[in-house]
mmCIF file as Biopython writes it, N, C-alpha, C and O atoms, coordinates in Angstrom:
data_model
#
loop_
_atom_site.group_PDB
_atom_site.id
_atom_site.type_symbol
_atom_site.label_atom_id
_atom_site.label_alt_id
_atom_site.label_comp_id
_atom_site.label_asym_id
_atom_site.label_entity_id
_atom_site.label_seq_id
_atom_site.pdbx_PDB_ins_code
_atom_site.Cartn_x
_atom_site.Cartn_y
_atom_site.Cartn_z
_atom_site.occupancy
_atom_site.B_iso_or_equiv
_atom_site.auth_seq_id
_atom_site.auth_asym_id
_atom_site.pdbx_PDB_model_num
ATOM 1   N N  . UNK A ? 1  ? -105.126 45.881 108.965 1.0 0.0 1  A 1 
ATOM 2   C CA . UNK A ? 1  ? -105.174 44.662 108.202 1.0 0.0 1  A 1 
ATOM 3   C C  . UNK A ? 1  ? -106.418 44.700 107.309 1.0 0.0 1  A 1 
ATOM 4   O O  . UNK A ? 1  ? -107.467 45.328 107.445 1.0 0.0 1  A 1 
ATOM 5   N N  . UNK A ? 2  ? -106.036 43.913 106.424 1.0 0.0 2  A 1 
ATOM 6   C CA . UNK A ? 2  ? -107.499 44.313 105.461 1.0 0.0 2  A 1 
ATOM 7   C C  . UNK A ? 2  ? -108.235 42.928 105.492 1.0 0.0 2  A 1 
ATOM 8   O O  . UNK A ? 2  ? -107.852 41.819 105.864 1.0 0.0 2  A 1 
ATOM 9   N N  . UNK A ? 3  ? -109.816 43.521 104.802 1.0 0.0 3  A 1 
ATOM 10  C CA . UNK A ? 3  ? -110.706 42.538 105.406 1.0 0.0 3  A 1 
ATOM 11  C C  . UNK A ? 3  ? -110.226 41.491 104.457 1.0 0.0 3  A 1 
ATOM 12  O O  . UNK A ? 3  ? -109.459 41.571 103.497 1.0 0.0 3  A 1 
ATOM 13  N N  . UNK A ? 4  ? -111.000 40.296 105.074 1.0 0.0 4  A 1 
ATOM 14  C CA . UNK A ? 4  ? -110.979 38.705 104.484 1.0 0.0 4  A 1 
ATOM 15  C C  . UNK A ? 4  ? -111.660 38.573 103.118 1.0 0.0 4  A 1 
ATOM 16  O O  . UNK A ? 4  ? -112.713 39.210 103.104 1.0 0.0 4  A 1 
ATOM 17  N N  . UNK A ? 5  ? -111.351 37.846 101.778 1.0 0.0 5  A 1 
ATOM 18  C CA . UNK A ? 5  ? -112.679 38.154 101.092 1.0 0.0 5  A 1 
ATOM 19  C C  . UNK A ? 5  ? -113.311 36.682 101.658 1.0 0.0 5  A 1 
ATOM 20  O O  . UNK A ? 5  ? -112.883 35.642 102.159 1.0 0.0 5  A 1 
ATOM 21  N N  . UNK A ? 6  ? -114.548 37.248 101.271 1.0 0.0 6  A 1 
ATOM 22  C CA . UNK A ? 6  ? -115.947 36.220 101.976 1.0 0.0 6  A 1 
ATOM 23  C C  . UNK A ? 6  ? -116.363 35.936 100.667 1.0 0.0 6  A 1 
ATOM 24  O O  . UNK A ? 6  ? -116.373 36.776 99.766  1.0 0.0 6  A 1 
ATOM 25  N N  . UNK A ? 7  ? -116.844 34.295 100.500 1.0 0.0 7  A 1 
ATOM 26  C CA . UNK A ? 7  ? -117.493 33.877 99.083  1.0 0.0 7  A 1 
ATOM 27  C C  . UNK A ? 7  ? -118.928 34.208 99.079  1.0 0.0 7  A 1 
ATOM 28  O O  . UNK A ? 7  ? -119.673 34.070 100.049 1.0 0.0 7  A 1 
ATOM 29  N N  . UNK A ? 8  ? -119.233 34.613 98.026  1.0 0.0 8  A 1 
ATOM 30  C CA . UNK A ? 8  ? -120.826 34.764 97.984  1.0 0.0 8  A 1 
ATOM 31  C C  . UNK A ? 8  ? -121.416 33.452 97.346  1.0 0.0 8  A 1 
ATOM 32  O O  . UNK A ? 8  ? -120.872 33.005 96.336  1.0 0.0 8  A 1 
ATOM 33  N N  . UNK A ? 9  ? -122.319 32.926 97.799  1.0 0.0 9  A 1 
ATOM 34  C CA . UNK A ? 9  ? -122.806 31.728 97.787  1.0 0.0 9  A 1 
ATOM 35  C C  . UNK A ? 9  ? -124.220 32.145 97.488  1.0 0.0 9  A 1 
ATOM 36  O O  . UNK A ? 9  ? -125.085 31.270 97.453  1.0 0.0 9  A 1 
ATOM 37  N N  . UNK A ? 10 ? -124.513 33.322 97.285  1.0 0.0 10 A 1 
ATOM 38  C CA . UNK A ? 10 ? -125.848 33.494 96.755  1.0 0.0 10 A 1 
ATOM 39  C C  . UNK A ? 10 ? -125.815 32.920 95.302  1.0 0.0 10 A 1 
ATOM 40  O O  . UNK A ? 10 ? -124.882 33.035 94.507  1.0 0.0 10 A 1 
ATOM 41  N N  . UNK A ? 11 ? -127.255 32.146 95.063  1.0 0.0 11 A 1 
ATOM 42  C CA . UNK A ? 11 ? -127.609 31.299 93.583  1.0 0.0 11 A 1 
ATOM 43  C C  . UNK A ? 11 ? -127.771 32.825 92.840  1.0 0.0 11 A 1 
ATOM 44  O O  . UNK A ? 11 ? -128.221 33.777 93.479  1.0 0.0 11 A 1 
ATOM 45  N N  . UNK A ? 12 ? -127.231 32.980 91.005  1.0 0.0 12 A 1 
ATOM 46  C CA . UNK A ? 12 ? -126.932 33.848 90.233  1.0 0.0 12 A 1 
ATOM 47  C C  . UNK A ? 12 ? -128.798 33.082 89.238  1.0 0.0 12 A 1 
ATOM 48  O O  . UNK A ? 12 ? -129.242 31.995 88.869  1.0 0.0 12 A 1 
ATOM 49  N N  . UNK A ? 13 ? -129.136 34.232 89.247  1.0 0.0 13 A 1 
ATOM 50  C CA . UNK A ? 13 ? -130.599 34.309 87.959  1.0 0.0 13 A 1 
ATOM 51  C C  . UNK A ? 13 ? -129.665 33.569 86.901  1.0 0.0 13 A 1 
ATOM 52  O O  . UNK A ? 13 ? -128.447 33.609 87.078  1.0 0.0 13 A 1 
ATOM 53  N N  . UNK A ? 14 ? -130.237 32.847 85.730  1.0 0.0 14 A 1 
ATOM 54  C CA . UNK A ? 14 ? -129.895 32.182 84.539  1.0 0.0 14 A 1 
ATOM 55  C C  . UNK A ? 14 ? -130.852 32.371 83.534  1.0 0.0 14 A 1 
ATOM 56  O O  . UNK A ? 14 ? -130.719 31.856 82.423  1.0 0.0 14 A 1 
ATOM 57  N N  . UNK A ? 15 ? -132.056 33.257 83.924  1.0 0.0 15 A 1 
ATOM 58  C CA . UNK A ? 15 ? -132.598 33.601 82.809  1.0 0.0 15 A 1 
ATOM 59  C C  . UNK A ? 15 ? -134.004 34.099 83.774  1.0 0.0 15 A 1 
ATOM 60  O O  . UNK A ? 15 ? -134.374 33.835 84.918  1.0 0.0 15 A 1 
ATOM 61  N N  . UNK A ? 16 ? -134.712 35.214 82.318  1.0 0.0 16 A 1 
ATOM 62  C CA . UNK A ? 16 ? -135.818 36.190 83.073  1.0 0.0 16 A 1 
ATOM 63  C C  . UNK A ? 16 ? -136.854 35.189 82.905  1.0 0.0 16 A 1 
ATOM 64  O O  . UNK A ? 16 ? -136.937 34.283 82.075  1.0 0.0 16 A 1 
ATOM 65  N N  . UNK A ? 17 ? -137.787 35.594 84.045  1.0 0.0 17 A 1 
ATOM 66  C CA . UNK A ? 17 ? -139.189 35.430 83.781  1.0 0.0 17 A 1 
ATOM 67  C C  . UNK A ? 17 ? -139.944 36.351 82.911  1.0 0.0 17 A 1 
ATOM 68  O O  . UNK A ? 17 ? -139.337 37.202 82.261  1.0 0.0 17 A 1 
ATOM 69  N N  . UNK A ? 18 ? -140.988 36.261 82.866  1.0 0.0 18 A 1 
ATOM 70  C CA . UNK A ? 18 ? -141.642 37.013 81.390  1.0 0.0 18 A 1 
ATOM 71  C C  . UNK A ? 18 ? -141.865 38.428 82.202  1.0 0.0 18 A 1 
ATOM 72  O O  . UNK A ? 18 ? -141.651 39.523 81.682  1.0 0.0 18 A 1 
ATOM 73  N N  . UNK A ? 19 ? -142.211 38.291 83.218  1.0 0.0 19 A 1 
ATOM 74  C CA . UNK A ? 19 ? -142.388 39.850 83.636  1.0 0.0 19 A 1 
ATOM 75  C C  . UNK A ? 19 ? -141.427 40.623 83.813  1.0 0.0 19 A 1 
ATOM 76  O O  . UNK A ? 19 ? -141.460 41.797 83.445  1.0 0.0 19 A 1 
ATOM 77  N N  . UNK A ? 20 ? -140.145 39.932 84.568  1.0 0.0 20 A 1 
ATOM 78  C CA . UNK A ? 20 ? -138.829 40.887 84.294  1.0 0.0 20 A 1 
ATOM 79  C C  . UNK A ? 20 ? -138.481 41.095 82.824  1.0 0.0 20 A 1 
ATOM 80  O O  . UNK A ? 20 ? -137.920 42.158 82.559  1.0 0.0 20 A 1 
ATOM 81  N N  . UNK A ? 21 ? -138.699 40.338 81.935  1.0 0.0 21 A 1 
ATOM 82  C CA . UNK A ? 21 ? -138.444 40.452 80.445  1.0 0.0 21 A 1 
ATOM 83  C C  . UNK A ? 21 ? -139.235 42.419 80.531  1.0 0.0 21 A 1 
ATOM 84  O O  . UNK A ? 21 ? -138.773 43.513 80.204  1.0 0.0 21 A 1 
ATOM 85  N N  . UNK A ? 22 ? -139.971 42.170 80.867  1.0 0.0 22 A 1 
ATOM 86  C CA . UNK A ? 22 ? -141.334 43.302 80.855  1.0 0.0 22 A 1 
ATOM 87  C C  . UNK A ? 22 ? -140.319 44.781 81.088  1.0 0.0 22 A 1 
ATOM 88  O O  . UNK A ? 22 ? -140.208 45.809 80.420  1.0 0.0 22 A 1 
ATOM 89  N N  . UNK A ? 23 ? -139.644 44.285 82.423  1.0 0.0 23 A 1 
ATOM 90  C CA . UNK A ? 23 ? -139.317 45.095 82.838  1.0 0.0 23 A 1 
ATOM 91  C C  . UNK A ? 23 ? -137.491 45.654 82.357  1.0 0.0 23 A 1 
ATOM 92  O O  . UNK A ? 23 ? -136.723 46.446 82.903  1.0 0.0 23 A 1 
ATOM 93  N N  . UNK A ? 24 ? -137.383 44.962 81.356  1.0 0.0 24 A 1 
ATOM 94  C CA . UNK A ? 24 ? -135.944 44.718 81.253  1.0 0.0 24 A 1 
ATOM 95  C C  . UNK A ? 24 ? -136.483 45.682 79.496  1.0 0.0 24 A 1 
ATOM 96  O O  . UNK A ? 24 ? -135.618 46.492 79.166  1.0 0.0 24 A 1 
ATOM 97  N N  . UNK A ? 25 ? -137.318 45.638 78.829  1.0 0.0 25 A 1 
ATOM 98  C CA . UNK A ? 25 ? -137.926 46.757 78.614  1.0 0.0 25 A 1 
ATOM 99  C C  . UNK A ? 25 ? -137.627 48.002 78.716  1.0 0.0 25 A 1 
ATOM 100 O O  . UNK A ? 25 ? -136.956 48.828 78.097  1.0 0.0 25 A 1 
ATOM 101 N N  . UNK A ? 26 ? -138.570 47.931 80.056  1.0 0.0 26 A 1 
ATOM 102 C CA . UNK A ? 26 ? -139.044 49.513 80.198  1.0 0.0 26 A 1 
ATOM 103 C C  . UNK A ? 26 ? -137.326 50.296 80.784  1.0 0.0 26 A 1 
ATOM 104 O O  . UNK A ? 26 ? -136.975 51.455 80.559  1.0 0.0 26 A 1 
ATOM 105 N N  . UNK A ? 27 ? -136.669 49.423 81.412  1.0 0.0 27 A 1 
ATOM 106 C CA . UNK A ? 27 ? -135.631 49.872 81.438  1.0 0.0 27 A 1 
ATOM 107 C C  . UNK A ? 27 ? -134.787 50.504 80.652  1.0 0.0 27 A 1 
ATOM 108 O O  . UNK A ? 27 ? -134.106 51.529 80.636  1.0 0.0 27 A 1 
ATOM 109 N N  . UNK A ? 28 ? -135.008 49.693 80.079  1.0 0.0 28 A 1 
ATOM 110 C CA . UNK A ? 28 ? -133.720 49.836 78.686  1.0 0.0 28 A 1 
ATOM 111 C C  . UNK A ? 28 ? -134.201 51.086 77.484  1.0 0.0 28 A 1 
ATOM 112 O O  . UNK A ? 28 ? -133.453 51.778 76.793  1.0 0.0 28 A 1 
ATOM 113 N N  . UNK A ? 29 ? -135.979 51.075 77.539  1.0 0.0 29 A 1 
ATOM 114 C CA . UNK A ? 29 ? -136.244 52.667 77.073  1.0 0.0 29 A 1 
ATOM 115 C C  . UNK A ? 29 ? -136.172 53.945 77.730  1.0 0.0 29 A 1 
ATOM 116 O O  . UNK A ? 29 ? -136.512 54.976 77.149  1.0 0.0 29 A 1 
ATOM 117 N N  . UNK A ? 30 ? -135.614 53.924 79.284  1.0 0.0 30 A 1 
ATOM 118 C CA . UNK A ? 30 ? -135.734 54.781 80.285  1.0 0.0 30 A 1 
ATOM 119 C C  . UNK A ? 30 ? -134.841 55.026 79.661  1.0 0.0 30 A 1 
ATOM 120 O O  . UNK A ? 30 ? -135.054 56.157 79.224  1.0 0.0 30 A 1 
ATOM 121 N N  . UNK A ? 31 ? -133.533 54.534 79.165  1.0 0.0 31 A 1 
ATOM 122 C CA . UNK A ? 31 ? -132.313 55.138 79.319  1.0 0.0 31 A 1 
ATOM 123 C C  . UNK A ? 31 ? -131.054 53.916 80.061  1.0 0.0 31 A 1 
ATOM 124 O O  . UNK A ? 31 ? -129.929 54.418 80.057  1.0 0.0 31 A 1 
ATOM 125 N N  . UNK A ? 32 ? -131.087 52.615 80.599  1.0 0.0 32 A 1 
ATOM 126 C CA . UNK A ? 32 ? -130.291 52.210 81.332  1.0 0.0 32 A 1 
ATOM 127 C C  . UNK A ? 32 ? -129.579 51.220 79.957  1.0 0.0 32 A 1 
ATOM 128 O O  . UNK A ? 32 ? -130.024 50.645 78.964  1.0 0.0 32 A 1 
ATOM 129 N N  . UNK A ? 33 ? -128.539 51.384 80.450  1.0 0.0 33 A 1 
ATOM 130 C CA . UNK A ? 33 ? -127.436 50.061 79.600  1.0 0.0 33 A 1 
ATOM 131 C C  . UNK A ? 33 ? -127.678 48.793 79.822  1.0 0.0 33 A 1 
ATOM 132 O O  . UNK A ? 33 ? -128.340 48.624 80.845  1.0 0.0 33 A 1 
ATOM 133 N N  . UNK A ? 34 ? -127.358 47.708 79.181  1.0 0.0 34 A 1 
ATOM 134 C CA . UNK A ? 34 ? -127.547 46.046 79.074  1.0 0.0 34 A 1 
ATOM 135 C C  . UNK A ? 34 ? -126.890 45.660 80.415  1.0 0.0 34 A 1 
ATOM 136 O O  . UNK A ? 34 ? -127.198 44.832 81.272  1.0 0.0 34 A 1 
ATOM 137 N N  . UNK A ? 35 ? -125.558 46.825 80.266  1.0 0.0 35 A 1 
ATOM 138 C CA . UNK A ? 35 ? -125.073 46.085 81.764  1.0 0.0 35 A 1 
ATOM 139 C C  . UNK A ? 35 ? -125.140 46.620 83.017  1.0 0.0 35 A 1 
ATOM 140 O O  . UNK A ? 35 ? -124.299 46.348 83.874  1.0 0.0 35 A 1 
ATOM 141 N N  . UNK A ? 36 ? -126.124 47.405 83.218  1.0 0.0 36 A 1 
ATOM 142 C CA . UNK A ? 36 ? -126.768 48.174 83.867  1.0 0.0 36 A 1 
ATOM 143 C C  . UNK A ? 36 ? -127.718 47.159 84.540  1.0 0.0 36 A 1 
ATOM 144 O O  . UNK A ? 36 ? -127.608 46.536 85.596  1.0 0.0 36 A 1 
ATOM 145 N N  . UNK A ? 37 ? -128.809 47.193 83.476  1.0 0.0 37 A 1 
ATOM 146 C CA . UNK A ? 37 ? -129.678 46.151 83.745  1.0 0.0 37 A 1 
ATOM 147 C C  . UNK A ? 37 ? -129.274 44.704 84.525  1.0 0.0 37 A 1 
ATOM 148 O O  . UNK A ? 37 ? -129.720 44.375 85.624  1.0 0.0 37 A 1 
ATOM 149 N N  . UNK A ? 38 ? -128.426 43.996 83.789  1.0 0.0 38 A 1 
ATOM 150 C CA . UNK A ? 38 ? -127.634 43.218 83.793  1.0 0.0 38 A 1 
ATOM 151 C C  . UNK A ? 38 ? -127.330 43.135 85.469  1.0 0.0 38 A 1 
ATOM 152 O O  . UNK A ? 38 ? -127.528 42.137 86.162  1.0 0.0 38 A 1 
ATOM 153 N N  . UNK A ? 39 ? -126.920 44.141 85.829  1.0 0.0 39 A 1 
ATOM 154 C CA . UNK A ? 39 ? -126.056 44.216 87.255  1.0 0.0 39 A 1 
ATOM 155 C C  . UNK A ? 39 ? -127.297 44.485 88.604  1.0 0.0 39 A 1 
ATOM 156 O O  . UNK A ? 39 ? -127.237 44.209 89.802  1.0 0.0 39 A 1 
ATOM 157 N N  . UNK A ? 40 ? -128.190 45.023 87.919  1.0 0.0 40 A 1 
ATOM 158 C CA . UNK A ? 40 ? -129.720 44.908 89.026  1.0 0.0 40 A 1 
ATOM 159 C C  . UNK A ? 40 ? -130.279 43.483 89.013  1.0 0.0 40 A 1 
ATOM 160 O O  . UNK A ? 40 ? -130.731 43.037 90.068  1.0 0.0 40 A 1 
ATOM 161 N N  . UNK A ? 41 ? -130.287 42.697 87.853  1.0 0.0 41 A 1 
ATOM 162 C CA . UNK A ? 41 ? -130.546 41.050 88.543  1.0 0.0 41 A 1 
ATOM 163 C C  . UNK A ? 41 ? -129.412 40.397 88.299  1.0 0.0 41 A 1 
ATOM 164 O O  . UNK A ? 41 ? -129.406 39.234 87.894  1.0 0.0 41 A 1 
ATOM 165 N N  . UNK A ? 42 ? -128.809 40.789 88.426  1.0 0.0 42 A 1 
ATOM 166 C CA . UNK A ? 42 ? -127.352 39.870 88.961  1.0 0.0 42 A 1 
ATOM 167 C C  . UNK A ? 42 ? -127.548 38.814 88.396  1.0 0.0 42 A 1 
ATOM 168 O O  . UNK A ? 42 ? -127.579 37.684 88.885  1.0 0.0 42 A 1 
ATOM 169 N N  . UNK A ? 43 ? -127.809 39.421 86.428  1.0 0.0 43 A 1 
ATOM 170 C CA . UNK A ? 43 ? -127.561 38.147 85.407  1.0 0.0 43 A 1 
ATOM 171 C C  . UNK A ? 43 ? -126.399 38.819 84.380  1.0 0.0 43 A 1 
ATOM 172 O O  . UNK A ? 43 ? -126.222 40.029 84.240  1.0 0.0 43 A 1 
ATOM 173 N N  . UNK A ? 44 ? -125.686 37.800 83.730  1.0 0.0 44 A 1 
ATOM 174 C CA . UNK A ? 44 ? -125.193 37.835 82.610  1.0 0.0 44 A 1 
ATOM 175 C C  . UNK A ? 44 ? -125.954 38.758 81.523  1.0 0.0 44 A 1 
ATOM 176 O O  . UNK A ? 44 ? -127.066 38.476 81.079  1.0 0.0 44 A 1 
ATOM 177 N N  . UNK A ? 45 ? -125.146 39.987 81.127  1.0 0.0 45 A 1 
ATOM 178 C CA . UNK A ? 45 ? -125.633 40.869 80.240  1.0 0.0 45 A 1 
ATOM 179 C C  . UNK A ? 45 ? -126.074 40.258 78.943  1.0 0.0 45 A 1 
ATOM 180 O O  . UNK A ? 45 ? -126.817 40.946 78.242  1.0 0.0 45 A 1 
ATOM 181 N N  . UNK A ? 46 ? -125.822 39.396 78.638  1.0 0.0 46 A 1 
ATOM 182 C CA . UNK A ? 46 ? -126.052 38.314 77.555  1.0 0.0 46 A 1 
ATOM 183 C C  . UNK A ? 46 ? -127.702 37.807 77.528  1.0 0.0 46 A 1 
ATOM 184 O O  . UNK A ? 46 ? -128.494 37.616 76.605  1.0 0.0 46 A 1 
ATOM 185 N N  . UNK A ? 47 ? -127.785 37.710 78.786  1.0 0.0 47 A 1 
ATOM 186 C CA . UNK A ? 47 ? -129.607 37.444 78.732  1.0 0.0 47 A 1 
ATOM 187 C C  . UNK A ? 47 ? -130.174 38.572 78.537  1.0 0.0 47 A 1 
ATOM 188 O O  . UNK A ? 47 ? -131.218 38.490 77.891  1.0 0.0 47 A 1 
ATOM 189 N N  . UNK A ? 48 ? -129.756 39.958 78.975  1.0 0.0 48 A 1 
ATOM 190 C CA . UNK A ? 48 ? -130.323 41.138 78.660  1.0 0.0 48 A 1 
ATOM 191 C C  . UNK A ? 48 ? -130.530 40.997 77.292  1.0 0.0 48 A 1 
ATOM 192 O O  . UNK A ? 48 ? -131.679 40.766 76.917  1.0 0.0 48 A 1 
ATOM 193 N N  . UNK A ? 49 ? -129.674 41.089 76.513  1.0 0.0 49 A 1 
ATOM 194 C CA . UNK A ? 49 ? -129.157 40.980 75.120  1.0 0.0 49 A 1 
ATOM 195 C C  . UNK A ? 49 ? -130.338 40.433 74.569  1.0 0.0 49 A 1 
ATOM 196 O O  . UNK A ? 49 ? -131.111 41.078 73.861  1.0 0.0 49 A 1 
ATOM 197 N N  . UNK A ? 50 ? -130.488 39.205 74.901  1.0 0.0 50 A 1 
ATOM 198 C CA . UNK A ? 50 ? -131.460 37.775 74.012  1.0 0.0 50 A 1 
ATOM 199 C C  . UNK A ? 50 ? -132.860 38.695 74.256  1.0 0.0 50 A 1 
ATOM 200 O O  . UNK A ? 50 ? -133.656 38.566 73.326  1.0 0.0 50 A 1 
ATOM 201 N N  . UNK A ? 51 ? -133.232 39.457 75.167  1.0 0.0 51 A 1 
ATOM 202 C CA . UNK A ? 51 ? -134.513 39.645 75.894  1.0 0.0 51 A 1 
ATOM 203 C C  . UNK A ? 51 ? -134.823 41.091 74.333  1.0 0.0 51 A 1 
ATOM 204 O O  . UNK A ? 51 ? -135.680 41.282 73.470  1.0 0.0 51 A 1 
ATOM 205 N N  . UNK A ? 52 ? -133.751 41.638 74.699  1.0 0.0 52 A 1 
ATOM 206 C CA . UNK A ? 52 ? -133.825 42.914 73.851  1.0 0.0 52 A 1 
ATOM 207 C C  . UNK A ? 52 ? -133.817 42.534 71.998  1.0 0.0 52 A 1 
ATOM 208 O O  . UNK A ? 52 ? -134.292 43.352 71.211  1.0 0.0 52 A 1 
ATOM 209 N N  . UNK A ? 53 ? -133.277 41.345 71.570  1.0 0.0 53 A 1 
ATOM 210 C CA . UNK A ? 53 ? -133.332 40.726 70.255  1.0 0.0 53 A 1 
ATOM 211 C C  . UNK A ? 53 ? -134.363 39.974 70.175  1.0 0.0 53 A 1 
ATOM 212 O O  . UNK A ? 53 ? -134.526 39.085 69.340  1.0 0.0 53 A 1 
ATOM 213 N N  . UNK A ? 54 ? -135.303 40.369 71.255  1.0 0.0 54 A 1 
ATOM 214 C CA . UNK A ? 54 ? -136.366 38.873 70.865  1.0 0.0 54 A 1 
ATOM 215 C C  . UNK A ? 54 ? -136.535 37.321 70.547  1.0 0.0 54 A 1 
ATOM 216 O O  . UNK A ? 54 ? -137.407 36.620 70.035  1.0 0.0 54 A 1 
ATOM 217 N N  . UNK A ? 55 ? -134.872 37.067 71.278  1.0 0.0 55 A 1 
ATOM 218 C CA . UNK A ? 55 ? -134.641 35.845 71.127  1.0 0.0 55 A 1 
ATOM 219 C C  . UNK A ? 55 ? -135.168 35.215 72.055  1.0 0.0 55 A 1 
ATOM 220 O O  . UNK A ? 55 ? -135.266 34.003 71.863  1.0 0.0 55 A 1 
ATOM 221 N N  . UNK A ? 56 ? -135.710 35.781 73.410  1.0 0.0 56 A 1 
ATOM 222 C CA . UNK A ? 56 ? -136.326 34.720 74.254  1.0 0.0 56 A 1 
ATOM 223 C C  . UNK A ? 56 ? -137.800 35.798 75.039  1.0 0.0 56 A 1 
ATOM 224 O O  . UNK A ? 56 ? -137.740 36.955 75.455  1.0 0.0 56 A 1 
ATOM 225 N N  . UNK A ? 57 ? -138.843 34.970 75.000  1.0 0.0 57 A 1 
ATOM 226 C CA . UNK A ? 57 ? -139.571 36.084 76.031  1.0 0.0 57 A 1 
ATOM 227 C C  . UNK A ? 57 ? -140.293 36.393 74.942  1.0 0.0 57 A 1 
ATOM 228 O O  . UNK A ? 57 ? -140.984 37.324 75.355  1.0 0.0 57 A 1 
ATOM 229 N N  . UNK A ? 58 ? -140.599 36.204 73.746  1.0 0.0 58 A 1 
ATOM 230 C CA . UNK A ? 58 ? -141.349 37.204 72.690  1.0 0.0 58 A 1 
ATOM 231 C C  . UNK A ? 58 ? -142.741 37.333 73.095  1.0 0.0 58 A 1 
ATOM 232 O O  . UNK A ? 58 ? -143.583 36.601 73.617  1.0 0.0 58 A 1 
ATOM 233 N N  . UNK A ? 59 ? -142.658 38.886 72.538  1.0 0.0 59 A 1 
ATOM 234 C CA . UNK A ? 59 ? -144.140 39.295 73.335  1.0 0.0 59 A 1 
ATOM 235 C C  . UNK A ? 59 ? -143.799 40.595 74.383  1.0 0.0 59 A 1 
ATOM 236 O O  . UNK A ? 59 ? -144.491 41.546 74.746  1.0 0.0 59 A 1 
ATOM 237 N N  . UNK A ? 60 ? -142.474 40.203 74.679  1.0 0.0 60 A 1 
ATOM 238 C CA . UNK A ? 60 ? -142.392 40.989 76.236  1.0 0.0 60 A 1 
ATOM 239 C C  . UNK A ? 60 ? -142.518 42.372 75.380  1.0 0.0 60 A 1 
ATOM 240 O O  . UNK A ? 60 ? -143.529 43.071 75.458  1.0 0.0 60 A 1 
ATOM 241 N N  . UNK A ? 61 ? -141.696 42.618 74.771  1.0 0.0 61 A 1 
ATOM 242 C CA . UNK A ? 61 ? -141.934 43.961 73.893  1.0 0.0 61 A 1 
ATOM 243 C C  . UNK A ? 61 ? -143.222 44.496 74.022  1.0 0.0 61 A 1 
ATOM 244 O O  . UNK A ? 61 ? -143.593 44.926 75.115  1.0 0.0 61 A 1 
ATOM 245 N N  . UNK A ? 62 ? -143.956 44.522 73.027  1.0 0.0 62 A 1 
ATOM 246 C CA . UNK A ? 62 ? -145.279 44.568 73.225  1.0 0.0 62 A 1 
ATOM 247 C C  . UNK A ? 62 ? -146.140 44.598 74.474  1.0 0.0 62 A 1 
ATOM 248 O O  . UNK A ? 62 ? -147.098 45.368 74.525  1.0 0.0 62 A 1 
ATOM 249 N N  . UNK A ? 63 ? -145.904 43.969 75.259  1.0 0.0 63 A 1 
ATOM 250 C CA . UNK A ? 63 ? -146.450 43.539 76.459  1.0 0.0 63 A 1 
ATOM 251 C C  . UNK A ? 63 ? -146.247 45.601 76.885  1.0 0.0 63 A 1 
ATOM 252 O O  . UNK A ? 63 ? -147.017 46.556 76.785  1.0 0.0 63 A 1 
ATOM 253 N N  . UNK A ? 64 ? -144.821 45.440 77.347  1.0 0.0 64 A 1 
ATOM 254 C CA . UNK A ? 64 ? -143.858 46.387 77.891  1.0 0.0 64 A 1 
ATOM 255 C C  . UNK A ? 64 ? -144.879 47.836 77.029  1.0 0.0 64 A 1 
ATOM 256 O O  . UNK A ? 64 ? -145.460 48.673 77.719  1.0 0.0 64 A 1 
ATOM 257 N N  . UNK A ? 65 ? -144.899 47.856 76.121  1.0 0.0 65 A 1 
ATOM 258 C CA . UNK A ? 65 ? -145.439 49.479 75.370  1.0 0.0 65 A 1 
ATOM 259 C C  . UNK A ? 65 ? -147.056 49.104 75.534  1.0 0.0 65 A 1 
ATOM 260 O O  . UNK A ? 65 ? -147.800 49.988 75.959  1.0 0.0 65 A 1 
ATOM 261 N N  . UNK A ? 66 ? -147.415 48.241 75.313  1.0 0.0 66 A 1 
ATOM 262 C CA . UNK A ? 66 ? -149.063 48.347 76.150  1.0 0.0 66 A 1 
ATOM 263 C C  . UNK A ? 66 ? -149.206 48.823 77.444  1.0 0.0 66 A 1 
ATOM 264 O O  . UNK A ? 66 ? -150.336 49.218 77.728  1.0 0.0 66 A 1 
ATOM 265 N N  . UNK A ? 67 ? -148.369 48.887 78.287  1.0 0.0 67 A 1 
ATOM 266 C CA . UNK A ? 67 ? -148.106 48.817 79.652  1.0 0.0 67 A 1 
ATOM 267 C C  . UNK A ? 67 ? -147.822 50.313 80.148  1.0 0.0 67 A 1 
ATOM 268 O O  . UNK A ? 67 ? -147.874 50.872 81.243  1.0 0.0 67 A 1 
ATOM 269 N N  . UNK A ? 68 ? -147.507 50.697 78.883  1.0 0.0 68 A 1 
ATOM 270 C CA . UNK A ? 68 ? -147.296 52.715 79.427  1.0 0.0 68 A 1 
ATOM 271 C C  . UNK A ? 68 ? -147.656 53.553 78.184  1.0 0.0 68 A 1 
ATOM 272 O O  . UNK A ? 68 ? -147.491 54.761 78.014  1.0 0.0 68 A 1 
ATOM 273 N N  . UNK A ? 69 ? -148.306 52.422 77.165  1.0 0.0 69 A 1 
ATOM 274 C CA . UNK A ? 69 ? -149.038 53.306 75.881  1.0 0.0 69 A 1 
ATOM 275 C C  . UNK A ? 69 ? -148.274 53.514 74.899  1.0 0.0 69 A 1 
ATOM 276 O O  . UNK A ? 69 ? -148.558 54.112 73.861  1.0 0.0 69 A 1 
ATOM 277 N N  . UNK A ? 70 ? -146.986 52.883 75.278  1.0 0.0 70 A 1 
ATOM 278 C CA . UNK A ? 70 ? -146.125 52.956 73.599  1.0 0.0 70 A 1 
ATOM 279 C C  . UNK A ? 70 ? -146.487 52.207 72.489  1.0 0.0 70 A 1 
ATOM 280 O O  . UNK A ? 70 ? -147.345 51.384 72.805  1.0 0.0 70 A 1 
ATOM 281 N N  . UNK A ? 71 ? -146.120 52.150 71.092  1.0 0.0 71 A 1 
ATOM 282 C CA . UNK A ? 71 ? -146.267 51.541 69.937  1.0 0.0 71 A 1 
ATOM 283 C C  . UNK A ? 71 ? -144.977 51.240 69.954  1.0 0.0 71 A 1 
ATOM 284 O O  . UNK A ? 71 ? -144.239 52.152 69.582  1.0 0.0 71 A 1 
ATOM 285 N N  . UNK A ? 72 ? -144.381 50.064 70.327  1.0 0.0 72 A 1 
ATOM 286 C CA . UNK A ? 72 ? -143.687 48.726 70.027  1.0 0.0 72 A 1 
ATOM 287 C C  . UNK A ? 72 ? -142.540 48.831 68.326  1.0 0.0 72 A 1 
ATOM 288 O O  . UNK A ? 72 ? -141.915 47.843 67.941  1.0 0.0 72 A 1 
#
């Protein structure tokens, strides 16, 4: 018999803090996809998106290449 599905009732992120912004970054120059990212905080790839257009968080950029010596 197959299993039951079980609801997940865990609360979903709705948007980064400035340091995951940071880190949503360095990610995304490593090499990882929006929905990659996206799927490690178990947010809507759409906030990835805004973070990476500088629509929310500005600064994090910068922040992010000070942080391992890149030029932004």
């Amino acid at each position: 018999m197959a299993n039951p599905l079980v609801q997940d009732n865990r609360p979903r992120k709705t948007q980064f803090t400035f340091d995951e912004a940071i880190d949503v970054w360095l990610r995304r120059w490593s090499g990882q996809y929006h929905h990659e990212i996206a799927a490690a905080y178990v947010i809507n790839w759409g906030r990835v998106s805004d973070v990476l257009k500088e629509q929310t968080h500005v600064g994090s950029k910068q922040e992010a290449a000070r942080r391992i010596g890149r030029t932004a």
